[in-house]
C-alpha positions as CSV (number, residue, x, y, z in Angstrom):
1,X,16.3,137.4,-29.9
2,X,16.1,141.1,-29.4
3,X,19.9,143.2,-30.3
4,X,20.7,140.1,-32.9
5,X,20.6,140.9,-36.5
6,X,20.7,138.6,-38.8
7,X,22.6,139.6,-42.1
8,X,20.2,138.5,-45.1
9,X,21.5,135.8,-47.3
10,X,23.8,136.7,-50.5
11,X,20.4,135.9,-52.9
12,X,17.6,138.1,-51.0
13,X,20.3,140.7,-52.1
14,X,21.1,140.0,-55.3
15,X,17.2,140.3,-56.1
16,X,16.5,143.1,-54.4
17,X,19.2,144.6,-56.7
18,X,17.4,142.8,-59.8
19,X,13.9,144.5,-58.6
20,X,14.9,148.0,-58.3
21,X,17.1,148.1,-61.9
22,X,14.0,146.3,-63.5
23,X,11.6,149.0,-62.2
24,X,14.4,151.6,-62.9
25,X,14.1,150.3,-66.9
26,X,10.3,150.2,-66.6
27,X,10.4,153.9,-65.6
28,X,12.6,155.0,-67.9
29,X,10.4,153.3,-70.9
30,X,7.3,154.7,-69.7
31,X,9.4,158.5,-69.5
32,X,10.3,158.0,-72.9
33,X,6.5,157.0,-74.1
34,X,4.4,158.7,-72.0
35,X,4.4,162.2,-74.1
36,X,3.3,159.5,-77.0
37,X,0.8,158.3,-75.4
38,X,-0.7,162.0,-74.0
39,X,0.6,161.6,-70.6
40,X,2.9,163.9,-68.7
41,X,6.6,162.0,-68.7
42,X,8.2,162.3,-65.2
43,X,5.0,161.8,-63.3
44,X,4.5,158.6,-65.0
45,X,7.7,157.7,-65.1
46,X,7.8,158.3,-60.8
47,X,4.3,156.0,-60.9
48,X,5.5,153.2,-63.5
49,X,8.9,152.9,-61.1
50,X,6.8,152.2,-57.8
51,X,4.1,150.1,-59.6
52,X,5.9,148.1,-62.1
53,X,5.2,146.5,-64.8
54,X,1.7,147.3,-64.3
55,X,1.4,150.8,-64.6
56,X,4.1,150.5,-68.2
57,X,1.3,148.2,-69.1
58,X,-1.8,150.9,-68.7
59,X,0.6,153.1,-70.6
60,X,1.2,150.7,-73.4
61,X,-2.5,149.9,-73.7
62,X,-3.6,153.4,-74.0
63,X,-4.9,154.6,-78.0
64,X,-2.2,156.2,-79.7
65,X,-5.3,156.9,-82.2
66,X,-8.7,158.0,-81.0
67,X,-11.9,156.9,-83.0
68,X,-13.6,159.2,-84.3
């Protein structure tokens, strides 16, 4: 079993390539809003790309408006 590489299958692939262009968009978003929102743009944009759609979330959740 050792020295035998298996090539992966055309679909592991093909979504692998989905993944990293969908967290490519997210960053890109969250580089774009993040000096709306009060947060510095390319550190966000780095975070939102390795966390997802979870950290474009945080940023969308954040008050554009403070209460007074």
């Amino acid at each position: 079993m050792l020295g035998i590489s298996v090539p992966l299958p055309p679909l592991a692939l093909w979504f692998g390539r989905f993944v990293l262009i969908a967290h490519g968009i997210e960053a890109i978003a969250a580089v774009v809003l993040a000096p709306d929102r009060g947060q510095r743009s390319l550190p966000y944009g780095i975070y939102v790309f390795f966390v997802g759609t979870v950290g474009l979330t945080e940023l969308l959740e954040t008050n554009l408006w403070p209460q007074r």
